[in-house]
Backbone as a printed PyTorch tensor [residue, N CA C, xyz], in Angstrom:
tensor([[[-20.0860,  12.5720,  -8.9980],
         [-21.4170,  12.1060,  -8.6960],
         [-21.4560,  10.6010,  -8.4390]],

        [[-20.2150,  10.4250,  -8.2280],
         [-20.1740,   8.7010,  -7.8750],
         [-20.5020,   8.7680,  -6.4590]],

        [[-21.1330,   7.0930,  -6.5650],
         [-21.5570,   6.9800,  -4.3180],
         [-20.7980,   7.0230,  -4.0080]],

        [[-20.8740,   7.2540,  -2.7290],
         [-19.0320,   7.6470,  -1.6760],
         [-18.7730,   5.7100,  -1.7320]],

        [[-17.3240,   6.1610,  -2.2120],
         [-16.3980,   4.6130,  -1.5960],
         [-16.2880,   4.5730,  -3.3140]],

        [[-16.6870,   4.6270,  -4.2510],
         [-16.7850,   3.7840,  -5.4970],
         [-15.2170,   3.7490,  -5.3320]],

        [[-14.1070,   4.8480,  -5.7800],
         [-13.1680,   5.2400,  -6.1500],
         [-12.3320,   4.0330,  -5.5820]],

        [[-12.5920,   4.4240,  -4.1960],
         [-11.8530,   3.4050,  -3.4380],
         [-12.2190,   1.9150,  -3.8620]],

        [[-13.3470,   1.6160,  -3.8720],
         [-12.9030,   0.3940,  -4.3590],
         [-12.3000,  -0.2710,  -5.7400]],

        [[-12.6950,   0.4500,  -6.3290],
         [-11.9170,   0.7040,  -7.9580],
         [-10.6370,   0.3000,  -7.7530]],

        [[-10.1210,   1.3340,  -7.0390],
         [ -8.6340,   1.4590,  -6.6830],
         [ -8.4730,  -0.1070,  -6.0270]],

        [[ -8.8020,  -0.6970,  -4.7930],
         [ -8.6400,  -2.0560,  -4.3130],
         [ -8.7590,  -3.2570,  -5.1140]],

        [[ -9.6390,  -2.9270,  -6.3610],
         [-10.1280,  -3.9000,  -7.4320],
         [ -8.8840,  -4.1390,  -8.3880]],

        [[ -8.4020,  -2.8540,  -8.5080],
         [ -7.3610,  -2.9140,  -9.5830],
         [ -5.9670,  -3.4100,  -9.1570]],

        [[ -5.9320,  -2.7650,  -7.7120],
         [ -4.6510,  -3.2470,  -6.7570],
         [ -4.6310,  -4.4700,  -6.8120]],

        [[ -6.0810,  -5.3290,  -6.4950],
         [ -6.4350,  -6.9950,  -6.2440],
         [ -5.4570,  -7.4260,  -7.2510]],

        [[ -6.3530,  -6.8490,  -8.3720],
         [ -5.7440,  -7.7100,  -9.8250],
         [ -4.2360,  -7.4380, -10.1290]],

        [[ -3.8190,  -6.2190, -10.0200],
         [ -2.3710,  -6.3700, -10.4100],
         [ -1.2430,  -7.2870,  -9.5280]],

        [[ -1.9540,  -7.2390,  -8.1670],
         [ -1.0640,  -7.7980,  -7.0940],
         [ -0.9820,  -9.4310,  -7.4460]],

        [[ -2.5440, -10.1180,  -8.1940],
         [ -2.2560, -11.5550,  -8.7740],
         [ -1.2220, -11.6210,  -9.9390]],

        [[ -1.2000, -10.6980, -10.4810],
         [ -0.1360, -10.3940, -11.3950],
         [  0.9850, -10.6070, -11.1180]],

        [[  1.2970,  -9.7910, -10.3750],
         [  2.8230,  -9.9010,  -9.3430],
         [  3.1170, -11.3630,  -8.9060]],

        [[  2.3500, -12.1980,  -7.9900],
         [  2.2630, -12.9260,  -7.3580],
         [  2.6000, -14.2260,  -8.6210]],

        [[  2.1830, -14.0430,  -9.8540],
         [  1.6720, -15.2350, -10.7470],
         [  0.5240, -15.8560, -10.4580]],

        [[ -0.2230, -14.8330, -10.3410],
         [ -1.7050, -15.8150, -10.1310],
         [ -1.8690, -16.5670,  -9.3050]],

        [[ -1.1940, -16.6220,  -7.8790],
         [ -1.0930, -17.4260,  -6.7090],
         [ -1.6530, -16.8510,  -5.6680]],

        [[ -3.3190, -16.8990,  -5.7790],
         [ -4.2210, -16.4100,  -4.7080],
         [ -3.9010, -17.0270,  -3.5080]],

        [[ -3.1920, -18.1490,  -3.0930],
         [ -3.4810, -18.9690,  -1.7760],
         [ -1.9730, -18.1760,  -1.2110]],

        [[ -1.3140, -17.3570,  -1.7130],
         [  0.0410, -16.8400,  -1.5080],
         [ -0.3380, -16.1680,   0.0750]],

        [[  1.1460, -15.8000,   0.5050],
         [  1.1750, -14.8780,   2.1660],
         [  1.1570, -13.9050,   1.2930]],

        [[ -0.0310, -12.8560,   1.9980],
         [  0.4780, -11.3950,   1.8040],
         [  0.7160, -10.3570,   2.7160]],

        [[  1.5070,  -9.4010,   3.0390],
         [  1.3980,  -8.5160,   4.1800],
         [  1.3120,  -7.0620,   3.6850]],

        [[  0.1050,  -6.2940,   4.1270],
         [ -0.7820,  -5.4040,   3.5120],
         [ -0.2160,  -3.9020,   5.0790]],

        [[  0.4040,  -3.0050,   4.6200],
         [  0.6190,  -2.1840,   5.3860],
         [ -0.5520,  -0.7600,   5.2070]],

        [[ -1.1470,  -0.6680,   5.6320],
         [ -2.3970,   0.7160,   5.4540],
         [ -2.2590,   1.5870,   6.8020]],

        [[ -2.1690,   2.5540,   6.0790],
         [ -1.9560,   4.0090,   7.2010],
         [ -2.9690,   4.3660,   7.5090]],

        [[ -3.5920,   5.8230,   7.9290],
         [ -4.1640,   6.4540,   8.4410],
         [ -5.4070,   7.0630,   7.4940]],

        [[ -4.7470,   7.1540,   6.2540],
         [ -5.9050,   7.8960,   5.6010],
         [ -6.4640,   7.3340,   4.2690]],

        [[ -6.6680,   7.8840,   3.1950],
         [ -7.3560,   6.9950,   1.8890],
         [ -6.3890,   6.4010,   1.2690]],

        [[ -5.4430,   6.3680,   1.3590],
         [ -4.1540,   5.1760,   0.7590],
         [ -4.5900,   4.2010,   1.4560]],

        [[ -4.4390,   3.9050,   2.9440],
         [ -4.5580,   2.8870,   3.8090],
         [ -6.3290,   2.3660,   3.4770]],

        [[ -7.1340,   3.2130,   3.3360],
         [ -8.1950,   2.6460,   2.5440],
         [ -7.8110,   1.3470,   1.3850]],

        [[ -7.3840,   2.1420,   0.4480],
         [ -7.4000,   1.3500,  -0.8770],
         [ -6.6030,   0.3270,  -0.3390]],

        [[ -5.3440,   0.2270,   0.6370],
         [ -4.9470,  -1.0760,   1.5520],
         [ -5.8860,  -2.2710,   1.8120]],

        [[ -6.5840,  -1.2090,   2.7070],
         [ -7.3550,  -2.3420,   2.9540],
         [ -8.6950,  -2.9860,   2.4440]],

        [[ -9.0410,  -2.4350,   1.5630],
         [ -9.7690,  -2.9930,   0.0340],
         [ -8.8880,  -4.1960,  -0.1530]],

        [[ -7.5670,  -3.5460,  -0.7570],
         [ -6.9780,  -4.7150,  -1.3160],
         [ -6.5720,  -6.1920,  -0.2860]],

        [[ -6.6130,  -5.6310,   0.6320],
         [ -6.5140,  -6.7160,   1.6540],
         [ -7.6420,  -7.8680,   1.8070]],

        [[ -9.1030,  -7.0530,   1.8370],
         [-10.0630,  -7.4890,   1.8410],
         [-10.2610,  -8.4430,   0.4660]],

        [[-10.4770,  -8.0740,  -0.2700],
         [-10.6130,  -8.7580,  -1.8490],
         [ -9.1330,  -9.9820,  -1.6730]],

        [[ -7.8340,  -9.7080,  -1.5830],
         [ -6.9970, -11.1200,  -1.4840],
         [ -7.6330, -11.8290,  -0.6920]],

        [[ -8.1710, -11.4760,   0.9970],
         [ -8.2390, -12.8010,   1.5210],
         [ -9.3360, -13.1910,   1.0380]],

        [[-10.4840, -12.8930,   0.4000],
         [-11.9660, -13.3870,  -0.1390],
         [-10.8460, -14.3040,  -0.8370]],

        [[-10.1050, -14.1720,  -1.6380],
         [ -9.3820, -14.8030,  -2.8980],
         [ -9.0980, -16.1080,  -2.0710]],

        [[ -8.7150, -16.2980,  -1.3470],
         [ -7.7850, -16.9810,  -0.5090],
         [ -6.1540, -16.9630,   0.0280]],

        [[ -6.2240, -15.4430,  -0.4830],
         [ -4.6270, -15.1440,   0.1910],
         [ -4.6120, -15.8430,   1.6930]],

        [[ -3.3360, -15.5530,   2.6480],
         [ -3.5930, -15.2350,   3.6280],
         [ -2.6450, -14.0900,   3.8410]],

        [[ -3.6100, -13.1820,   4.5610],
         [ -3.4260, -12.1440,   4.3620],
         [ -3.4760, -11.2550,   6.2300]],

        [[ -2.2410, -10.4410,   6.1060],
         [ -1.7320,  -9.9100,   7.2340],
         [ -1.4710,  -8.7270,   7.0780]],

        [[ -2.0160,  -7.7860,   7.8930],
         [ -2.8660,  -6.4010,   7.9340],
         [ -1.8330,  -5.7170,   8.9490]],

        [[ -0.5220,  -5.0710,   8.7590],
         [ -0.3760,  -3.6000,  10.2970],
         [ -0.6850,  -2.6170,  10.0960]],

        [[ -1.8320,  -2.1120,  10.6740],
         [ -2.9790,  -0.9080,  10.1090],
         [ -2.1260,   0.0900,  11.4160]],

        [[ -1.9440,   1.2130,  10.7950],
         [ -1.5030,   2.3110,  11.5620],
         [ -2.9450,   3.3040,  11.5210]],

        [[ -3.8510,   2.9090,  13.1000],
         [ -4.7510,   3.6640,  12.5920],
         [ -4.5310,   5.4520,  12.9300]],

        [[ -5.6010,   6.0530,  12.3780],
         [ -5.7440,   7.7000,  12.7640],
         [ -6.8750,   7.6160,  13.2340]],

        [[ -6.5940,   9.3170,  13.5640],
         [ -8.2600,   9.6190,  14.5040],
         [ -9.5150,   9.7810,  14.3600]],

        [[ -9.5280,  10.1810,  12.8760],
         [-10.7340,  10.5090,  11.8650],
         [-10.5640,  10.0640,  10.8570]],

        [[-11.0550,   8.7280,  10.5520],
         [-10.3360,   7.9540,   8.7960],
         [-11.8120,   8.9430,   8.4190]],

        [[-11.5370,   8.8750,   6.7820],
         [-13.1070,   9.4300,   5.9820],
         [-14.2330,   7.8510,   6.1950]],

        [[-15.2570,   8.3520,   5.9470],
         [-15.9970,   6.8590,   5.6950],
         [-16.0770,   6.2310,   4.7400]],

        [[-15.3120,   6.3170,   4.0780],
         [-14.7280,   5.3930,   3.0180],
         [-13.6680,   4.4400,   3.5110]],

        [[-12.4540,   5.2730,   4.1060],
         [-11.5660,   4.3490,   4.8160],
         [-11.9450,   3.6140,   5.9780]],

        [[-13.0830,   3.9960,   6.4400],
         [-13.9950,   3.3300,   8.1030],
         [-14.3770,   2.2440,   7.1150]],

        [[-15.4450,   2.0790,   6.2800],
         [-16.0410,   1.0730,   5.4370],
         [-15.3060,   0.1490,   4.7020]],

        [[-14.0430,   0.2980,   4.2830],
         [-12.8710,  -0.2310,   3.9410],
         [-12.3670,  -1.2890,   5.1820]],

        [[-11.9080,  -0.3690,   6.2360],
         [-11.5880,  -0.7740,   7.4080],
         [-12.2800,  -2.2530,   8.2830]],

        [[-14.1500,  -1.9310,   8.0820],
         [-15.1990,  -2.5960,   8.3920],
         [-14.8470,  -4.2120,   7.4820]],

        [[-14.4610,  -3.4180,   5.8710],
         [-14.4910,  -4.9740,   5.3940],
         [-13.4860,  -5.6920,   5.3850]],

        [[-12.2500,  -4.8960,   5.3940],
         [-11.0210,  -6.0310,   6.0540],
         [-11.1350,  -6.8590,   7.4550]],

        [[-11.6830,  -5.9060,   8.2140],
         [-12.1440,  -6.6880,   9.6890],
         [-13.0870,  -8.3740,   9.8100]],

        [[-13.7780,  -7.9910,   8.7570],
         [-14.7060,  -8.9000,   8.3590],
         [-14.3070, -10.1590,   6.9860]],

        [[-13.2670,  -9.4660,   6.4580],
         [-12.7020, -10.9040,   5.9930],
         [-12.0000, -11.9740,   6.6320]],

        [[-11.0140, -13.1290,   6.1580],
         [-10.4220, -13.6810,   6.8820],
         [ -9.0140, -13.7080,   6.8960]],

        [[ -8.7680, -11.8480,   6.7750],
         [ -7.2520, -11.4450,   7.1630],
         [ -6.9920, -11.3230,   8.1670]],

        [[ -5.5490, -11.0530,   8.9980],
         [ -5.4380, -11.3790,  10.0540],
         [ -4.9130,  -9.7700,  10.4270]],

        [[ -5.3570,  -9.0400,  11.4960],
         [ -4.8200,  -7.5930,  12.0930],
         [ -3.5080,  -8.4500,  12.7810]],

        [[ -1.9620,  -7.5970,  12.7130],
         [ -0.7250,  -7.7640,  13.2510],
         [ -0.5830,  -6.8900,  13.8160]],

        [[  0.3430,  -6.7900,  14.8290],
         [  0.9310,  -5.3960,  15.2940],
         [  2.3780,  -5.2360,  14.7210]],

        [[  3.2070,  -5.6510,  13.9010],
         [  3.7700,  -5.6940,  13.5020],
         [  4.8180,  -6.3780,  12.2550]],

        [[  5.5220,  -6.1210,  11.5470],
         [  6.0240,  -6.9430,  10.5700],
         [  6.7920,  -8.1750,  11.1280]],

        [[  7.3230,  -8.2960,  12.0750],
         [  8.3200,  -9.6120,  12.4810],
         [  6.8880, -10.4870,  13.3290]],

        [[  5.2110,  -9.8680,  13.1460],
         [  4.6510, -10.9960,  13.7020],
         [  4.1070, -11.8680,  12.0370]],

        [[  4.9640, -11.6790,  10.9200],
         [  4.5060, -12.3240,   9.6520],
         [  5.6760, -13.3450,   9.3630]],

        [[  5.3190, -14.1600,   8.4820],
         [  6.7010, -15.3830,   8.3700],
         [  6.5080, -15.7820,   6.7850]],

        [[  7.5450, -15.6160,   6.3400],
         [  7.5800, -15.9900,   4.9000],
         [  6.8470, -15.3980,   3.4600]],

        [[  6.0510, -14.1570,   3.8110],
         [  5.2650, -13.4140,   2.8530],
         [  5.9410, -13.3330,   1.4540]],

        [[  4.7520, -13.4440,   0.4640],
         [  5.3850, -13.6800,  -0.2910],
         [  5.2350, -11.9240,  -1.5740]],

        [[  4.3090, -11.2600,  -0.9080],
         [  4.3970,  -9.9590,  -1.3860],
         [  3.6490,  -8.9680,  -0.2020]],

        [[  4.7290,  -7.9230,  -0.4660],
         [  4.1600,  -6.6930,   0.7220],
         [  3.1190,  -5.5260,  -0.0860]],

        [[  1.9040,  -5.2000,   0.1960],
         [  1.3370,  -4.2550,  -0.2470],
         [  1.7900,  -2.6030,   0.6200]],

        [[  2.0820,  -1.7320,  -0.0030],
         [  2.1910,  -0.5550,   0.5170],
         [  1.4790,   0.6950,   0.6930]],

        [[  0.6140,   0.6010,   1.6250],
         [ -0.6210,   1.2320,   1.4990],
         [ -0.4410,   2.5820,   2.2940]],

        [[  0.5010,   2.6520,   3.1090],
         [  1.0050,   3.7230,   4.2570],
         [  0.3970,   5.2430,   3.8520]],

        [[  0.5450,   5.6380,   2.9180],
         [  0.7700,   7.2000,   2.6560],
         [  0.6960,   7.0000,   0.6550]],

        [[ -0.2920,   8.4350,   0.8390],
         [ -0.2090,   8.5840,  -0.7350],
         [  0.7080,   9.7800,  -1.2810]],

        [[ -0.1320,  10.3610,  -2.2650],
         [  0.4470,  11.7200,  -2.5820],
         [ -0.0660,  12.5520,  -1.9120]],

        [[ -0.8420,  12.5890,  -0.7340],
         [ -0.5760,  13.7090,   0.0450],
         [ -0.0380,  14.1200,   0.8230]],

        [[  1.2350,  13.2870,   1.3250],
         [  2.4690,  13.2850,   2.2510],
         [  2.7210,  14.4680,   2.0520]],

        [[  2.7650,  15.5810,   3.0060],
         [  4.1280,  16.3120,   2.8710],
         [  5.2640,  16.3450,   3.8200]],

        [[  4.8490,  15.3810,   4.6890],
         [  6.0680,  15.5040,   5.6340],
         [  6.8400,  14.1980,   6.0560]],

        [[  8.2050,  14.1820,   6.1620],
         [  8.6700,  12.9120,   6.6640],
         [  8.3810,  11.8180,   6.9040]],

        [[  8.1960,  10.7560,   6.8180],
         [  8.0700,  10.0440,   7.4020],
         [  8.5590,   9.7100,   8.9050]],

        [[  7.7360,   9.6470,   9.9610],
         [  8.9960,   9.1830,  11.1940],
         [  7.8520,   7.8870,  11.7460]],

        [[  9.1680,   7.5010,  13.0410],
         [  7.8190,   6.7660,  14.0390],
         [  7.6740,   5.6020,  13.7570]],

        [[  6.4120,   4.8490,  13.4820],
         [  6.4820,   3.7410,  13.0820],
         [  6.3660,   3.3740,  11.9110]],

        [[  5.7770,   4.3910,  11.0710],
         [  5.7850,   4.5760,   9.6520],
         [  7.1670,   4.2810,   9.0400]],

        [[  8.0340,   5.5450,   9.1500],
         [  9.3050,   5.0420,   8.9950],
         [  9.8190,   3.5740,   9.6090]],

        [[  9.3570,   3.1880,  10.7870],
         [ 10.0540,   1.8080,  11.3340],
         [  9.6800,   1.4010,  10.0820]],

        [[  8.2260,   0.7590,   9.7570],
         [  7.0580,   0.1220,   8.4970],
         [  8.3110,  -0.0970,   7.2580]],

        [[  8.1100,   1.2460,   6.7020],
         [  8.6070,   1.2840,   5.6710],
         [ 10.5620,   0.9490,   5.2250]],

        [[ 11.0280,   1.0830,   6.2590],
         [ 12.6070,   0.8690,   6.8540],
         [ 12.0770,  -0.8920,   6.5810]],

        [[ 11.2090,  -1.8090,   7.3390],
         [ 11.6470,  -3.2190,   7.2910],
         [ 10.9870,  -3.6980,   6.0650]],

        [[  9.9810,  -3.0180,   5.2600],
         [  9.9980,  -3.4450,   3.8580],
         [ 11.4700,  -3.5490,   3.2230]],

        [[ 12.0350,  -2.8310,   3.1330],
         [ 14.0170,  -3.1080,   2.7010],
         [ 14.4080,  -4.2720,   3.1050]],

        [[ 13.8810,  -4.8540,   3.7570],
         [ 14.9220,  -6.5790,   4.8770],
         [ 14.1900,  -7.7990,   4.5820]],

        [[ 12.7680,  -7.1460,   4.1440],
         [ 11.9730,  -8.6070,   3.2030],
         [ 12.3400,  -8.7860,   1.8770]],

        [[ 12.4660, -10.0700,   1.4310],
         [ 12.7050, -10.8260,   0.6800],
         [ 11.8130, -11.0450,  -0.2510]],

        [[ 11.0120, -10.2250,  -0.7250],
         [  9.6400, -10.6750,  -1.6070],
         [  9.4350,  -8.9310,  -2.4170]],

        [[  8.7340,  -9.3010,  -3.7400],
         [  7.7690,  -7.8830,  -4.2240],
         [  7.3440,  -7.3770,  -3.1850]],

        [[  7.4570,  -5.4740,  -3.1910],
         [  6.3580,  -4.8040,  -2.3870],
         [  6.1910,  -3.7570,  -3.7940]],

        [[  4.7580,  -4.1710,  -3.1470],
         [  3.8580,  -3.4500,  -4.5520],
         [  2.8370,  -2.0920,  -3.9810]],

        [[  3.6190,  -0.5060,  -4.8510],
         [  3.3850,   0.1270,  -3.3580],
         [  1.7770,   0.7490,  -4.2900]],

        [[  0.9360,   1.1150,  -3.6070],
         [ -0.1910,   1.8170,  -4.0510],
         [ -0.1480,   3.5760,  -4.1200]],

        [[ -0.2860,   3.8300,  -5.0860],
         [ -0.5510,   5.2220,  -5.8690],
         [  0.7720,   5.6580,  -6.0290]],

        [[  1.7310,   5.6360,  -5.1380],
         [  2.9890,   6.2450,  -5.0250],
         [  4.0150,   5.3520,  -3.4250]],

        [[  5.0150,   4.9980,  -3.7860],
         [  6.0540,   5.0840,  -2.7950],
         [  5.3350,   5.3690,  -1.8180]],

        [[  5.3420,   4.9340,  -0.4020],
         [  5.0380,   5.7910,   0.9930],
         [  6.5230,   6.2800,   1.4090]],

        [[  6.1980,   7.9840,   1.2200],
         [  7.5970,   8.9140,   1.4620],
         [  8.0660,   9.6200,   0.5130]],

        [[  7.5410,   8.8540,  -0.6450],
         [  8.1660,   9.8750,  -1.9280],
         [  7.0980,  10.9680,  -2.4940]],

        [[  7.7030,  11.9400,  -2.8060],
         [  6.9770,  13.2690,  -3.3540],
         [  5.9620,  12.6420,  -4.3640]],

        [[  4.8570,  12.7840,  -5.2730],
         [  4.2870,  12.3330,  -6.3740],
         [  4.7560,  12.9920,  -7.4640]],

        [[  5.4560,  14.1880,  -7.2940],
         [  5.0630,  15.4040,  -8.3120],
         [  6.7730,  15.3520,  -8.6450]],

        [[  8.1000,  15.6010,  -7.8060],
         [  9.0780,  15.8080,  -7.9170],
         [ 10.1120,  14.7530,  -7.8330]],

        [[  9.6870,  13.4540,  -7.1700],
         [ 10.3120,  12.0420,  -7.3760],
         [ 10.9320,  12.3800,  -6.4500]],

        [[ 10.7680,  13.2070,  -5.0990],
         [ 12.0540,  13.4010,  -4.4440],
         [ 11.4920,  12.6090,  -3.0700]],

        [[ 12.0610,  12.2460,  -2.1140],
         [ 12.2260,  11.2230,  -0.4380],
         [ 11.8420,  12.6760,   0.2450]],

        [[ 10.8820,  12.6340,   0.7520],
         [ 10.3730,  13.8060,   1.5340],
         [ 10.8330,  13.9550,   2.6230]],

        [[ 11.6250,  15.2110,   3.1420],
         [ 12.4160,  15.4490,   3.8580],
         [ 14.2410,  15.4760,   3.8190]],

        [[ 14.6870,  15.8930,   4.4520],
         [ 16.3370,  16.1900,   4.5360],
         [ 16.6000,  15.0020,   5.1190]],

        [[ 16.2910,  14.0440,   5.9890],
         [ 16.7570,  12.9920,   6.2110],
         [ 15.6170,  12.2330,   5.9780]],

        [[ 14.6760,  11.9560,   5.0720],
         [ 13.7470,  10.8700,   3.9950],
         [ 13.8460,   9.6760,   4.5130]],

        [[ 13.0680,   9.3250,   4.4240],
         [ 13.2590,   7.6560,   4.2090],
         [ 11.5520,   7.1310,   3.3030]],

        [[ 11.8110,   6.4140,   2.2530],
         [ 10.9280,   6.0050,   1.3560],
         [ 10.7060,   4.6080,   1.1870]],

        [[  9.6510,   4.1170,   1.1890],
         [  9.4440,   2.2790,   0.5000],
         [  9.9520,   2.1350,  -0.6370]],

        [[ 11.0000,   1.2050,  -0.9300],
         [ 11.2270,   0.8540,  -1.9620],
         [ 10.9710,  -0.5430,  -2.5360]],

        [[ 10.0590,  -0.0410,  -3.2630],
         [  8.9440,  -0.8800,  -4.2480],
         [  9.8200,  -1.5760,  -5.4140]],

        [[  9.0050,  -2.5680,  -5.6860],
         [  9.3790,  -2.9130,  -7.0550],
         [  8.4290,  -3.1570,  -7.9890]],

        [[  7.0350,  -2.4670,  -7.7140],
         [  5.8770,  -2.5180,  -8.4850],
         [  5.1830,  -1.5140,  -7.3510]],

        [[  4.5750,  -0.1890,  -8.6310],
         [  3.4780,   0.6240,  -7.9620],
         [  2.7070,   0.8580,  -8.9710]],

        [[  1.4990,   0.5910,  -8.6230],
         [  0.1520,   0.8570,  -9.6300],
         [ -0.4460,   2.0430,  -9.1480]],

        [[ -0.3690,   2.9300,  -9.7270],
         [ -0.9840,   4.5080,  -9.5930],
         [ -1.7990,   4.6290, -10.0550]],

        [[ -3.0150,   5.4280,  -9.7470],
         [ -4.5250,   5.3670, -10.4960],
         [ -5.1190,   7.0190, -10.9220]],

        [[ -5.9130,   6.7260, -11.8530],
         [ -6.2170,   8.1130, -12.7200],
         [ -5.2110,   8.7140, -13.5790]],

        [[ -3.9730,   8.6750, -13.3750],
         [ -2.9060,   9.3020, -14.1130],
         [ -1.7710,   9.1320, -13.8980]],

        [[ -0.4680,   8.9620, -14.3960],
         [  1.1310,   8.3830, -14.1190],
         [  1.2020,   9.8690, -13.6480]],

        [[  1.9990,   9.6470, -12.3780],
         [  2.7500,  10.5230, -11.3780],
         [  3.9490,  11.2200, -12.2190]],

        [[  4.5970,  11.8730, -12.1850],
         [  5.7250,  12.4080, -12.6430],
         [  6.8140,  12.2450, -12.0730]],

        [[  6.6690,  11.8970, -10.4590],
         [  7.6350,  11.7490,  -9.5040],
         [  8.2600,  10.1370,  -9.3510]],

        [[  7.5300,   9.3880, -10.3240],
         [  7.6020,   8.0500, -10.4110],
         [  8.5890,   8.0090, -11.2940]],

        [[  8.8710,   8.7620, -12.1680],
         [ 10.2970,   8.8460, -13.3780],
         [ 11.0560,   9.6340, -12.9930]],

        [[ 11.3330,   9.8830, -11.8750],
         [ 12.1230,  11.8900, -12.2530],
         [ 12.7490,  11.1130, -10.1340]],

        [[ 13.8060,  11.7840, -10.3850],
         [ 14.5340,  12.0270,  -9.3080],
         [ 14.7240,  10.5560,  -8.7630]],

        [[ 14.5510,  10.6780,  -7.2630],
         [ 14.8430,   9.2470,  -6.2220],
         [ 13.2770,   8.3530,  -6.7120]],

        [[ 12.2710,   8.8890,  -7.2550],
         [ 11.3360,   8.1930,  -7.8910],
         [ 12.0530,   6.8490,  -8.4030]],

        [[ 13.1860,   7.1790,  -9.1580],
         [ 13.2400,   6.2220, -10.1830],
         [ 14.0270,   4.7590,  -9.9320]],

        [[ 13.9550,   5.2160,  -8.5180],
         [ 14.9890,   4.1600,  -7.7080],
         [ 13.9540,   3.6920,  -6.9050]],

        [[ 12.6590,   4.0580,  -6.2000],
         [ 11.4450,   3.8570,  -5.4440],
         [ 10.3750,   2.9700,  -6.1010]],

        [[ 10.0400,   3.3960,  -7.3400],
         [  8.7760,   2.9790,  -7.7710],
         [  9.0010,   1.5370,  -8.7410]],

        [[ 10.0110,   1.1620,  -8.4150],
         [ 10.2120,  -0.0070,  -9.6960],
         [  9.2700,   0.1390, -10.9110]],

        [[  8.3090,  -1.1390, -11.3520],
         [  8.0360,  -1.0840, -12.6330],
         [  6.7990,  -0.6100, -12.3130]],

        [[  5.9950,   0.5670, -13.4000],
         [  4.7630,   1.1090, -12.9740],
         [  3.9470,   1.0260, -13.8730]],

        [[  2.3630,   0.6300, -13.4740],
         [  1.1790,   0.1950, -13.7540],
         [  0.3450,   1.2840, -13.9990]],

        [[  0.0320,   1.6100, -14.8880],
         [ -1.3110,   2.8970, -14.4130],
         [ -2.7610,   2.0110, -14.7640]],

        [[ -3.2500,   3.0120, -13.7320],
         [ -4.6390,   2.0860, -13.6660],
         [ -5.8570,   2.9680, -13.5770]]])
């Protein structure tokens, strides 16, 4: 019986705060905020929105879809409207100092490919925390396993999961994905 969006922003509120965490409390920090297609990429771009209010600066490659919910449209609306910057890609960012991973939640069931996989492949080659939201983008929630026979997963070193610790976050290739985990 909550208004539509609360959840989501909950979720962006809590992401905000843990990500200053990460960072050491260094709001004026680079951040580069990856949000997919559906309510993961929501809570992305919440959290995107709320750093740059902070004074991050903050750099957005939104993989959009065809029908976000209106939660993720309204999400979408307020990252547009902060003073983050839309990229088309990760090599258009320089020196970030934490990656948010907003790509895909636990409702993945299939592979990653495409540019997603590109996405999540050049999180591995940056040099900084990526702090992934709800779960890994690529990893199972439930079984800790890299979805698919040839997988490919974000590997995080901070994921804050919300409502309840995942199981897939301890158990299998989880435990190599999710670095240190937050429940929120």
């Amino acid at each position: 019986q909550l208004p539509a969006g609360t959840l989501m922003r909950r979720a962006g509120e809590a992401a905000s705060t843990y990500a200053l965490e990460v960072l050491g409390g260094l709001p004026n920090s680079r951040v580069l905020v990856l949000a997919g297609p559906g309510n993961n990429g929501g809570d992305a771009l919440e959290v995107a929105a709320n750093l740059a209010n902070l004074g991050a600066s903050v750099d957005i490659v939104h993989l959009a879809g065809t029908t976000p919910s209106a939660e993720a449209q309204h999400a979408l609306e307020r990252a547009r409207t902060s003073q983050a910057r839309f990229v088309d890609d990760v090599d258009d960012t320089h020196g970030c100092c934490l990656v948010i991973d907003g790509l895909f939640g636990i409702g993945l069931a299939r592979p990653l490919e495409g540019r997603a996989r590109a996405l999540a492949a050049s999180t591995h080659d940056l040099h900084c925390p990526v702090l992934a939201l709800d779960v890994p983008s690529g990893l199972d929630a439930d079984t800790g396993a890299v979805i698919g026979p040839d997988g490919m997963a974000v590997r995080a070193t901070h994921t804050i999961t919300f409502l309840g610790n995942k199981p897939g976050l301890h158990t299998g290739d989880g435990c190599d994905h999710a670095g240190r985990v937050h429940v929120d």
